[in-house]
N, C-alpha and C positions, 0 to 999 in steps of 0.2 A: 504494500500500500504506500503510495506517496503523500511527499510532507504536501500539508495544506496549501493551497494557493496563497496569493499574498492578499486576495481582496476577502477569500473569509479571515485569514487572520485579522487585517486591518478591521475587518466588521467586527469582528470578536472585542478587540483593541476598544473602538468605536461604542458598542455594547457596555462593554463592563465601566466604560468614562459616564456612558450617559445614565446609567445605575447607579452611580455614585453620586453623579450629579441629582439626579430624582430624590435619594434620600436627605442632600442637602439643602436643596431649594426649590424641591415640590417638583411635578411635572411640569407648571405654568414656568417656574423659574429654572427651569434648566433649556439654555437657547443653546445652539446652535453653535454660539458663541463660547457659549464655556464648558462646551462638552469639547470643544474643538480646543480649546485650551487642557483643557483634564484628559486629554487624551494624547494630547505633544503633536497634532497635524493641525494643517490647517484648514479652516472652514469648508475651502474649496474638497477640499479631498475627503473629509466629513462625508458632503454632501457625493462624493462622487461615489463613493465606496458606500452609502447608504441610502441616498436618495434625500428626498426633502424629510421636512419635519415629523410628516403623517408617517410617512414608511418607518422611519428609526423607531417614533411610538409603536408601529404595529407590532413590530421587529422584536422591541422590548415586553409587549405584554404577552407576545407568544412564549419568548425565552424565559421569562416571571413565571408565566403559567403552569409552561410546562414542567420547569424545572419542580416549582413548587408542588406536583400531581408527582413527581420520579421522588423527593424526598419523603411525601407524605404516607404515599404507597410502600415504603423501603420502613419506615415507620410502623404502618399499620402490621405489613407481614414480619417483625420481630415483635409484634405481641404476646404474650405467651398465650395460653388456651384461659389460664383463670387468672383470676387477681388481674385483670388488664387495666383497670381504673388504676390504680396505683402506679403503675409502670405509664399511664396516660398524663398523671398530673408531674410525673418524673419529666419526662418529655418537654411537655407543657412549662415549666416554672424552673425547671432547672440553668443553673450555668452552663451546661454541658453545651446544651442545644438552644440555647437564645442566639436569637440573631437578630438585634437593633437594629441592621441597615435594610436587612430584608421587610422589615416591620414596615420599618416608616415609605418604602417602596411601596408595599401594596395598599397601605393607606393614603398613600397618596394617589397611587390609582382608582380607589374605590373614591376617593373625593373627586376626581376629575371627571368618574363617571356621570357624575350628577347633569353635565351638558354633552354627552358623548353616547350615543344611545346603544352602538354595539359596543363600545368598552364597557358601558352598566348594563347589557344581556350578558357579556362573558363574567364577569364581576360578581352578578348575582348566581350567578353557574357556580363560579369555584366559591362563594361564598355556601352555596348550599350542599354541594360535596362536601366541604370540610366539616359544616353541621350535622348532617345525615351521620358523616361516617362517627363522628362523635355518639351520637345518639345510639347508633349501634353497638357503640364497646359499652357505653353502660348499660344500656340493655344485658349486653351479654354477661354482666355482671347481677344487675339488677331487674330478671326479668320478669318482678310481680308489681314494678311502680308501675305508673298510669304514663300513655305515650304521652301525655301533655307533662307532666314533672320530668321527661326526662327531658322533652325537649327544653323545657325550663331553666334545667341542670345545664343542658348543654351549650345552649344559648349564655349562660351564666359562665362558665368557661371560657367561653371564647372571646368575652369580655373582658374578662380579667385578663386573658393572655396578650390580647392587643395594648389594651392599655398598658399592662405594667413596659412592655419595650417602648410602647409609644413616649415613654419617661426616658430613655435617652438623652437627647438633649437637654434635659434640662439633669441630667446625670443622677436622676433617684430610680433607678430601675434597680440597681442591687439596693439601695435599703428598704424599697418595697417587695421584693422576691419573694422574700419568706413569708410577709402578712397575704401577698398574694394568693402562696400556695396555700397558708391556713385558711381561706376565705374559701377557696376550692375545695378544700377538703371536706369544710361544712356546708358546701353546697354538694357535696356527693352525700355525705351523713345525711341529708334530707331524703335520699331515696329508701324507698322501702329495700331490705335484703331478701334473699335466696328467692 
């Protein structure tokens, strides 16, 4: 197999500048300009190796997307068979696997979606994949609560986990971690057992 071409590299290059720049200054504030800067090319070759502005977004929410469905999935399938809530809030709250820049990426995409009607159909897509499949492990844990508590539960989870990274910047994610996870915890203690 040969080594990649130069224009996926450069896109790749391109990709990971414009990702960084998303989680610094929003979709709205990442131009063109200082992706083109955060990536050491310039403008022109941005655009040659990417295309205009719309392409680079679509570029980036396929590679967001997807990437984030290959982590989630790699995630789900080391679950074990029982005690999987446990090993979910592990995941979920831990240092191991936070990742502040990815956070504030897809929150910045789900805010963008609000004038963007296929980014908020795909948005509300992987938003209800990530719920659904929540709802399912604790089911598989908790399969005598009512589907409305767990989606309750779940819903409640995925709150907590945005928000607490979404405290990056303002650098209180690690001293909120912990109340985070106890907060999760107690909203799993709410469901009924076996």
């Amino acid at each position: 197999m040969g080594r990649p071409s130069k224009k996926e590299e450069r896109t790749e290059e391109i990709l990971d500048a414009f990702y960084r720049c998303v989680a610094r200054y929003g979709l709205d504030g990442s131009t063109l300009e200082r992706v083109a800067e955060e990536s050491g090319l310039k403008r022109s070759l941005v655009r040659h190796f990417v295309g205009n502005r719309e392409a680079l977004e679509s570029l980036l929410v396929d590679r967001v997307l997807e990437q984030s469905l290959q982590q989630w999935r790699g995630f789900i399938d080391a679950l074990p068979a029982r005690n999987r809530c446990d090993h979910l809030l592990q995941g979920l709250f831990s240092d191991q696997y936070s990742d502040a820049e990815y956070i504030l990426v897809i929150e910045s995409l789900i805010f963008s979606s609000a004038r963007d009607k296929v980014l908020r159909l795909r948005m509300q897509e992987w938003m209800q994949r990530f719920t659904d499949d929540i709802t399912l492990i604790l089911k598989s844990d908790h399969p005598k609560s009512a589907d409305q508590d767990l989606e309750a539960v779940s819903f409640g989870l995925i709150s907590l986990y945005f928000n607490l990274d979404s405290l990056a910047p303002l650098g209180l994610n690690q001293r909120y971690r912990q109340p985070a996870c106890i907060a999760a915890q107690h909203l799993l203690n709410s469901l009924t057992t076996n």
